[in-house]
C-alpha beads as a LAMMPS data file, in Angstrom:
LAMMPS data file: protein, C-alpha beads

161 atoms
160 bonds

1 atom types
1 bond types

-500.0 500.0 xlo xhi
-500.0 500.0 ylo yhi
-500.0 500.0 zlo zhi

Masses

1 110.0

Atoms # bond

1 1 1 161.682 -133.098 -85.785
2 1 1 158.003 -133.340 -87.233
3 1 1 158.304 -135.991 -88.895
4 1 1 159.713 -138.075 -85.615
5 1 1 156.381 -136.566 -84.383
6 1 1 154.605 -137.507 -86.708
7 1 1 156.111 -141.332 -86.688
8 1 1 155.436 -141.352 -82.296
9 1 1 151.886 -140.344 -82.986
10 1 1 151.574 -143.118 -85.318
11 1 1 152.753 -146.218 -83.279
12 1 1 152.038 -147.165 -79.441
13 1 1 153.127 -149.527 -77.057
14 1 1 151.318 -152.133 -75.516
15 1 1 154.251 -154.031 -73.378
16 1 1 157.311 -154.959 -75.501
17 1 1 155.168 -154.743 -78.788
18 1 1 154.923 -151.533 -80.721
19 1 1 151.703 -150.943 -82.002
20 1 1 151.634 -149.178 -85.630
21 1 1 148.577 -147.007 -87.112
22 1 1 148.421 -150.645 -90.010
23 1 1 148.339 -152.994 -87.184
24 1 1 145.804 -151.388 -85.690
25 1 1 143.410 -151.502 -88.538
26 1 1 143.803 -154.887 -89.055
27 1 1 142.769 -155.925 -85.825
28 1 1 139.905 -153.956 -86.144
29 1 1 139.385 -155.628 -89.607
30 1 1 139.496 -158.888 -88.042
31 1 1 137.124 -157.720 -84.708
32 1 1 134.821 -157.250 -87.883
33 1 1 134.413 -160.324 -89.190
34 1 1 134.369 -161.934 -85.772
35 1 1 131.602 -159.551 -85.200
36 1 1 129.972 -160.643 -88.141
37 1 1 130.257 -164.433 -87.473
38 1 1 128.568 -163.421 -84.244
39 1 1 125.799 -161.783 -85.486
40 1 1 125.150 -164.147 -88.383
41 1 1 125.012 -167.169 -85.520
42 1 1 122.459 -165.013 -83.455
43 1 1 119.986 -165.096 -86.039
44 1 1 120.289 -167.664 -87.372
45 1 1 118.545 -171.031 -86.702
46 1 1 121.678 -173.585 -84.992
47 1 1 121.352 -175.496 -88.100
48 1 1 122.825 -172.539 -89.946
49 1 1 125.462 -171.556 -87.606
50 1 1 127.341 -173.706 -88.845
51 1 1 127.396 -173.157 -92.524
52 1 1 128.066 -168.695 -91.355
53 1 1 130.938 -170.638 -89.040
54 1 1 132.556 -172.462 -92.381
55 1 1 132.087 -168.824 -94.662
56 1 1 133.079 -166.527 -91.685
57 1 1 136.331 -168.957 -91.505
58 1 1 136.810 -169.103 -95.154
59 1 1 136.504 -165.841 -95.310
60 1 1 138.922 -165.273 -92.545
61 1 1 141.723 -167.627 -94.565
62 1 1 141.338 -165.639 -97.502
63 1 1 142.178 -162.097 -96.544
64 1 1 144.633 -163.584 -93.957
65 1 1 146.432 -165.388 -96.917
66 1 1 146.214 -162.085 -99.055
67 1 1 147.449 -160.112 -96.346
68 1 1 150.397 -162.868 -95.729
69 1 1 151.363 -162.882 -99.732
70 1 1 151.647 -158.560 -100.000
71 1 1 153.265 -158.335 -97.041
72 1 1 155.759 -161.432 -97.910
73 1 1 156.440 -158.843 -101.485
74 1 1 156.643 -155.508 -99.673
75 1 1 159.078 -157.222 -97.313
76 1 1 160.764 -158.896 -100.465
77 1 1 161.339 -155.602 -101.986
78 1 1 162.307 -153.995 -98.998
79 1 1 165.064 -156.798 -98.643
80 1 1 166.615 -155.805 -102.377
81 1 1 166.506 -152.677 -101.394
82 1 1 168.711 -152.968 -98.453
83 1 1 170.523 -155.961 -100.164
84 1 1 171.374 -153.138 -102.670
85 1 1 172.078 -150.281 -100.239
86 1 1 174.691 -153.089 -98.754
87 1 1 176.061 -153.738 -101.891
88 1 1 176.605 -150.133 -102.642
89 1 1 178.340 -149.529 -99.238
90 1 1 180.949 -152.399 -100.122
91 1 1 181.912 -151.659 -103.529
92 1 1 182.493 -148.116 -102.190
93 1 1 184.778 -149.432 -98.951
94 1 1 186.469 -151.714 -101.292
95 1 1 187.534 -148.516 -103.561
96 1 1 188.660 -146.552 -100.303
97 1 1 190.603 -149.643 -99.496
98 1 1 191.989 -150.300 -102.650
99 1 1 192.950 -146.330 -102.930
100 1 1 194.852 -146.628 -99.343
101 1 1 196.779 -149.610 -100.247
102 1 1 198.095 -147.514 -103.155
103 1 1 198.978 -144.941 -101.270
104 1 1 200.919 -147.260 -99.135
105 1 1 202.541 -148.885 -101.803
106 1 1 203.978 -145.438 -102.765
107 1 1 204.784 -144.629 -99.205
108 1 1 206.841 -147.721 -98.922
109 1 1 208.589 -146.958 -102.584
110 1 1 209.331 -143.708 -101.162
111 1 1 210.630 -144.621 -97.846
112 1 1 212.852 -147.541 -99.371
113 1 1 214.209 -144.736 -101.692
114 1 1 214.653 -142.096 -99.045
115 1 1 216.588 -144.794 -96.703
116 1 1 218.844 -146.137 -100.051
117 1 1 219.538 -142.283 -100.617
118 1 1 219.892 -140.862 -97.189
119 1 1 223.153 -142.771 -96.431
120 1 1 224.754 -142.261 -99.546
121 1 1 223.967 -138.061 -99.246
122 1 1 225.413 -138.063 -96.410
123 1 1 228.525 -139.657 -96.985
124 1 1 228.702 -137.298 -99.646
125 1 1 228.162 -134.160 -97.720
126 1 1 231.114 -135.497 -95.497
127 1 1 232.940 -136.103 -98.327
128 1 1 232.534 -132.378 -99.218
129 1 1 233.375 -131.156 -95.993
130 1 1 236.839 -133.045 -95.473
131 1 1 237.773 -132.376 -98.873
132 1 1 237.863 -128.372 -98.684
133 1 1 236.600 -127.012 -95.678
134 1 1 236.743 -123.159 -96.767
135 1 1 234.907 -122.960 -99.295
136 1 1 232.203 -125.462 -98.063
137 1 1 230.573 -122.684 -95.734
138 1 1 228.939 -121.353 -99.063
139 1 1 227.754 -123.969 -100.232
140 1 1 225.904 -126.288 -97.655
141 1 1 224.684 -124.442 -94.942
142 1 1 223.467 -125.259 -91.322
143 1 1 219.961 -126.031 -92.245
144 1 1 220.876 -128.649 -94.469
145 1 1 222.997 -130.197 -92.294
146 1 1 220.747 -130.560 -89.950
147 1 1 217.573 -132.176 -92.173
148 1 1 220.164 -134.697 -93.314
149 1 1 220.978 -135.319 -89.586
150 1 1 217.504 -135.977 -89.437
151 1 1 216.558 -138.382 -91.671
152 1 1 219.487 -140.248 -90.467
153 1 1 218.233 -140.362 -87.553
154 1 1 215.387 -141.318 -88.837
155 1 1 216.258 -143.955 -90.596
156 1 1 218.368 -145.282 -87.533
157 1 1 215.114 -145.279 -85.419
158 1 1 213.052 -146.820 -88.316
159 1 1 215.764 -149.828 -89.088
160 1 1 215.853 -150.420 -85.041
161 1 1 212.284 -150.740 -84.717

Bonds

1 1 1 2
2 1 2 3
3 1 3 4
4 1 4 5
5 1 5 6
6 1 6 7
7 1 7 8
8 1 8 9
9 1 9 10
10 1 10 11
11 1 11 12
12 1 12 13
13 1 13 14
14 1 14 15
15 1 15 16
16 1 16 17
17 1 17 18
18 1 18 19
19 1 19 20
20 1 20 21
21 1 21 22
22 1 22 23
23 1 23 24
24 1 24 25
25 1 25 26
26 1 26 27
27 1 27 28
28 1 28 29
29 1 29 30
30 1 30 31
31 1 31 32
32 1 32 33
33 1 33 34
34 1 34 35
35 1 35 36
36 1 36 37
37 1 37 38
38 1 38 39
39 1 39 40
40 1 40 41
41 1 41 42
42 1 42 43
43 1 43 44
44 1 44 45
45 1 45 46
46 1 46 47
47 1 47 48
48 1 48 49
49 1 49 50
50 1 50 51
51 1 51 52
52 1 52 53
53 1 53 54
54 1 54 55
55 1 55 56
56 1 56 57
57 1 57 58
58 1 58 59
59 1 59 60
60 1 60 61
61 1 61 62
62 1 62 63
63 1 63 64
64 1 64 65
65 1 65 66
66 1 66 67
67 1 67 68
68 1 68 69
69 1 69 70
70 1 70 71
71 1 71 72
72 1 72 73
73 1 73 74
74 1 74 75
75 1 75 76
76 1 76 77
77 1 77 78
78 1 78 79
79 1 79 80
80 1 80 81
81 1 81 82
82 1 82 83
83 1 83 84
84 1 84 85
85 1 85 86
86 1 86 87
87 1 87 88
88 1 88 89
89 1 89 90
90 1 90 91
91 1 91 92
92 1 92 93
93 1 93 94
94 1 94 95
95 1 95 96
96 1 96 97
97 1 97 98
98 1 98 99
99 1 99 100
100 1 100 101
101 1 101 102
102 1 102 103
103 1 103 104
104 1 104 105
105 1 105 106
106 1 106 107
107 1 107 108
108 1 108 109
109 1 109 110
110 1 110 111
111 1 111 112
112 1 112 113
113 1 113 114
114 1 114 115
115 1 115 116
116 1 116 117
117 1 117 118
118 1 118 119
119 1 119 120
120 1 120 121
121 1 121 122
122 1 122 123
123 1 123 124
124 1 124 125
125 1 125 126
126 1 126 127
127 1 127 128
128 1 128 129
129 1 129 130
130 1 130 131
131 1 131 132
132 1 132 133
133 1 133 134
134 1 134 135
135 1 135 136
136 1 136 137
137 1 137 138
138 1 138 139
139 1 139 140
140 1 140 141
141 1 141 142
142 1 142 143
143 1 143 144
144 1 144 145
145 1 145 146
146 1 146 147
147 1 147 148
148 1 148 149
149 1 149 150
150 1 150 151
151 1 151 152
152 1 152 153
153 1 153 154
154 1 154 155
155 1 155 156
156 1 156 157
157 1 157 158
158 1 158 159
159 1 159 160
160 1 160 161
C-alpha cells in the first residue's frame, strides 16, 4: 500500500498523459536551455544571436540524442527482461501441458483396460452364480455385485456417447 503511494505521488496527469517525477525534470532541463538561449540573445549584440542560436541548438541535439540513445538501452534491457520472463512462462506451460497429456494417456490405457475387463468379469461372476448358487452367497457378496453393475453401466453410457 505505500509503495502504490509512493508511485501516485510520483506521477500526475495532465489530460490523457501521465506525467512522471523523470519527465518532469526534463522539461525543466529543456525550459533551461531555452532560458539560456534567451538570455544569451538579450545581451548580446544581433550579430551574435545568432552564433548563441546555432550553440543553444547544438547543444539542444546533443543531450536530446544522449537522452534518446540511454533511454533506447534501458528500454532494450527492459525488453530481454520481459522477453525472458515470457520465455520462462512458456517453457513452464509447456511442462504442465506435457504432464496432463501423460496423465491422459494413462487415463485412456486405463479406461480401455477397465472396459476390455469389465465385460469379461462379469460374465464370469454370472458364470459363478449359475454354476452353484449355494455356495456363491459366501463368496461374492452384494457390494460387489453392485460396483460391477456399475461399471457396466458405465461402460454402456461411455460406448453410447
Amino acid at each position: 500500500m505505500k509503495q502504490k503511494m509512493n508511485y501516485k505521488a510520483e506521477e500526475s496527469m495532465i489530460g490523457k498523459w501521465k506525467i512522471t517525477v523523470k519527465d518532469l525534470v526534463w522539461f525543466i532541463v529543456c525550459l533551461l536551455l531555452v532560458l539560456c538561449f534567451f538570455v544569451g540573445a538579450f545581451l548580446l549584440d544581433k550579430a551574435g544571436a545568432a552564433s548563441v542560436l546555432s550553440g543553444a541548438s547544438t547543444a539542444i541535439s546533443i543531450v536530446l540524442s544522449i537522452v534518446a540513445i540511454l533511454y533506447t538501452m534501458i528500454e532494450g534491457a527492459n525488453s530481454s527482461q520481459i522477453n525472458q520472463d515470457s520465455k520462462n512462462k512458456l517453457e513452464s506451460i509447456d511442462m504442465h501441458l506435457q504432464d496432463v497429456t501423460d496423465k491422459l494417456s494413462e487415463l485412456k490405457e486405463l479406461d480401455r483396460k477397465i472396459k476390455y475387463v469389465v465385460p469379461k468379469l462379469d460374465t464370469t461372476v454370472q458364470k459363478i452364480e449359475q454354476a452353484s448358487p449355494q455356495s456363491i452367497d459366501g463368496i461374492i457378496d452384494d457390494e460387489i455385485k453392485k460396483n460391477i453393475q456399475f461399471l457396466m453401466n458405465y461402460i454402456d453410457e461411455d460406448i453410447d456417447d
